[in-house]
C-alpha positions in Angstrom: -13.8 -15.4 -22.6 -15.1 -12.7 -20.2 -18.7 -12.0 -20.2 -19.7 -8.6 -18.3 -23.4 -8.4 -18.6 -23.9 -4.9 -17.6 -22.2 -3.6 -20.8 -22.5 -6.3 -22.9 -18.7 -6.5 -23.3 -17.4 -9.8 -24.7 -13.2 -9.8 -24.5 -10.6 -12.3 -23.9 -8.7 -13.1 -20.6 -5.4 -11.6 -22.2 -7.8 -8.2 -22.9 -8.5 -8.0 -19.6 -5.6 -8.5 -18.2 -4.2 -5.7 -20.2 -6.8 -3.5 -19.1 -6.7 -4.6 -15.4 -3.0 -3.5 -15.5 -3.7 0.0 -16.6 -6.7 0.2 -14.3 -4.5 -0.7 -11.4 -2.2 1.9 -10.7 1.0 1.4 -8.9 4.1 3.2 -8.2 8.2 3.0 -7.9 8.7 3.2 -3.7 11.0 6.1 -4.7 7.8 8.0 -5.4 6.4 8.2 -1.7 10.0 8.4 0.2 8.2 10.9 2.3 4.9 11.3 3.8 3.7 14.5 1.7 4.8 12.7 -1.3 3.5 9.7 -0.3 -0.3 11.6 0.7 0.0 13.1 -3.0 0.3 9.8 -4.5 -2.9 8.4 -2.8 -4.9 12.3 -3.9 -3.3 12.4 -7.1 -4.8 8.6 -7.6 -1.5 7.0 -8.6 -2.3 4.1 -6.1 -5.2 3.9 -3.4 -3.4 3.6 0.0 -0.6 5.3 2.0 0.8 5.2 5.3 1.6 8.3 7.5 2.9 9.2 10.7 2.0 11.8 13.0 5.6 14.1 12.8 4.3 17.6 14.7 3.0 20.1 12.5 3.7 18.5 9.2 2.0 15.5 10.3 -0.8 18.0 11.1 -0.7 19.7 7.6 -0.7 16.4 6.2 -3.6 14.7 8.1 -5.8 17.7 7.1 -5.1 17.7 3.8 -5.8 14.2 3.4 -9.7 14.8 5.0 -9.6 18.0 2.7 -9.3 16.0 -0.6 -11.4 13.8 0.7 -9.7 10.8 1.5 -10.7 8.2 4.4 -8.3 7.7 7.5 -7.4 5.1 9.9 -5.6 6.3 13.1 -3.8 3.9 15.3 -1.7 4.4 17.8 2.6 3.9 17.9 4.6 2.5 20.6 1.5 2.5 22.6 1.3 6.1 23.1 -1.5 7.7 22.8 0.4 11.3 21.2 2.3 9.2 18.6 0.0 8.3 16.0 0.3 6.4 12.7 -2.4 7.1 9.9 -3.8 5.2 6.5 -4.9 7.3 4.5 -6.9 5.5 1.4 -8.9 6.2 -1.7 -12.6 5.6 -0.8 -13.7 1.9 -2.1 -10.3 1.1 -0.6 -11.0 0.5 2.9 -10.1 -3.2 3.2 -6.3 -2.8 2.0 -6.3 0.5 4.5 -7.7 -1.6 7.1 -5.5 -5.0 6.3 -2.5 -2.6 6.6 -3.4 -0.7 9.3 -4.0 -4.1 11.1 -0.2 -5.3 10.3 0.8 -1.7 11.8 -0.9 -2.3 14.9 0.6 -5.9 15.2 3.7 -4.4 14.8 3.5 -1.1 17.5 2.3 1.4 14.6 5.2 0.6 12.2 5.6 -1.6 8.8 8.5 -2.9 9.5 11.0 -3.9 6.5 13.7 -6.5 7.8 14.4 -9.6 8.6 16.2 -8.7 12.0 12.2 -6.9 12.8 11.0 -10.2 12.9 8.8 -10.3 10.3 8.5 -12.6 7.2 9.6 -11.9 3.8 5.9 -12.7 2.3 4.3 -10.1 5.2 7.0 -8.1 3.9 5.7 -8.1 0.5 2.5 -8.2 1.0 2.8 -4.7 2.9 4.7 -3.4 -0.8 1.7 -4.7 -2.4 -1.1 -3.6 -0.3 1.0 0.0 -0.6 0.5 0.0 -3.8 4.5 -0.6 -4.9 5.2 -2.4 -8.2 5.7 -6.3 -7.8 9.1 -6.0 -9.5 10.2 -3.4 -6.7 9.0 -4.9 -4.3 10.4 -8.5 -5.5 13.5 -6.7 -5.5 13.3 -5.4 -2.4 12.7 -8.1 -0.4 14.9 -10.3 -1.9 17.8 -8.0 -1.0 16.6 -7.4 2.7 15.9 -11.1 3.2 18.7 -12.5 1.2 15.9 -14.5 -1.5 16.0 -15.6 -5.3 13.3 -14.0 -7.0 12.6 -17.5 -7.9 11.2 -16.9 -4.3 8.4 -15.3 -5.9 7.4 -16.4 -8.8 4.8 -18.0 -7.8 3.3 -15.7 -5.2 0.7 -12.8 -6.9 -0.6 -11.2 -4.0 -2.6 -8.1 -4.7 -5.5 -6.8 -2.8 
């Protein structure tokens, strides 16, 4: 049993659980393929963290209409050039994740790299997917294909932020 004292609410582990999962948002990759569409995904609240790069004016337009609704941003640099810049835009209460990802970008020259031949590990890999806010079974799937795994790989492994 759960016990939150604030409220009073007695419920089960399995309630919780339940309600956890519709509390926790997350989203098909296929849903922010591009940075507007990933930036609406973080406003609209359908998960709490996105990654965006600086692309001319679009990047522009996108960068301010992340501060216009509000949202907090991470800047970081690419390549190590100071006019390429990568962003993490996040849902406020979500700074840790931004930050957690924003340090992987930054490890990595401004990029989240995806592949094996990138050099970086199949569980960084996922836990990228997961910090994104991606569904575990995409992002099970995903890895597995790029990185040649079972999911038995996984089964084991419940990393979220």
């Amino acid at each position: 049993m759960i016990f939150i004292s604030m409220t009073k609410l007695i419920i089960t582990t399995k309630q919780f659980n339940i309600l956890r999962e519709h509390l926790e948002e997350e989203i098909d990759p296929s849903e922010a393929s591009e940075d507007s569409k990933a930036l609406d995904t973080v406003i609209n609240k359908k998960r709490n963290v996105a990654f965006l790069i600086s692309r001319g004016k679009y990047g522009l337009d996108n960068l301010k209409k992340a501060v216009d609704a509000g949202l907090g941003v991470i800047k970081f640099n690419q390549d190590n050039n100071p006019n390429k810049l990568g962003y993490m835009v996040y849902n406020h209460g979500y700074e840790k994740q931004a930050q957690e990802l924003a340090n992987i970008a930054i490890k990595w020259d401004g990029y989240l790299p995806c592949a094996p031949d990138q050099g970086i590990s199949a569980d960084e890999v996922f836990r990228i997917g997961r910090l994104l806010g991606y569904n575990r079974d995409s992002v099970v799937q995903f890895v597995c294909d790029k990185f040649n795994l079972s999911p038995n790989y996984f089964k084991d492994i419940n990393i979220y932020p």
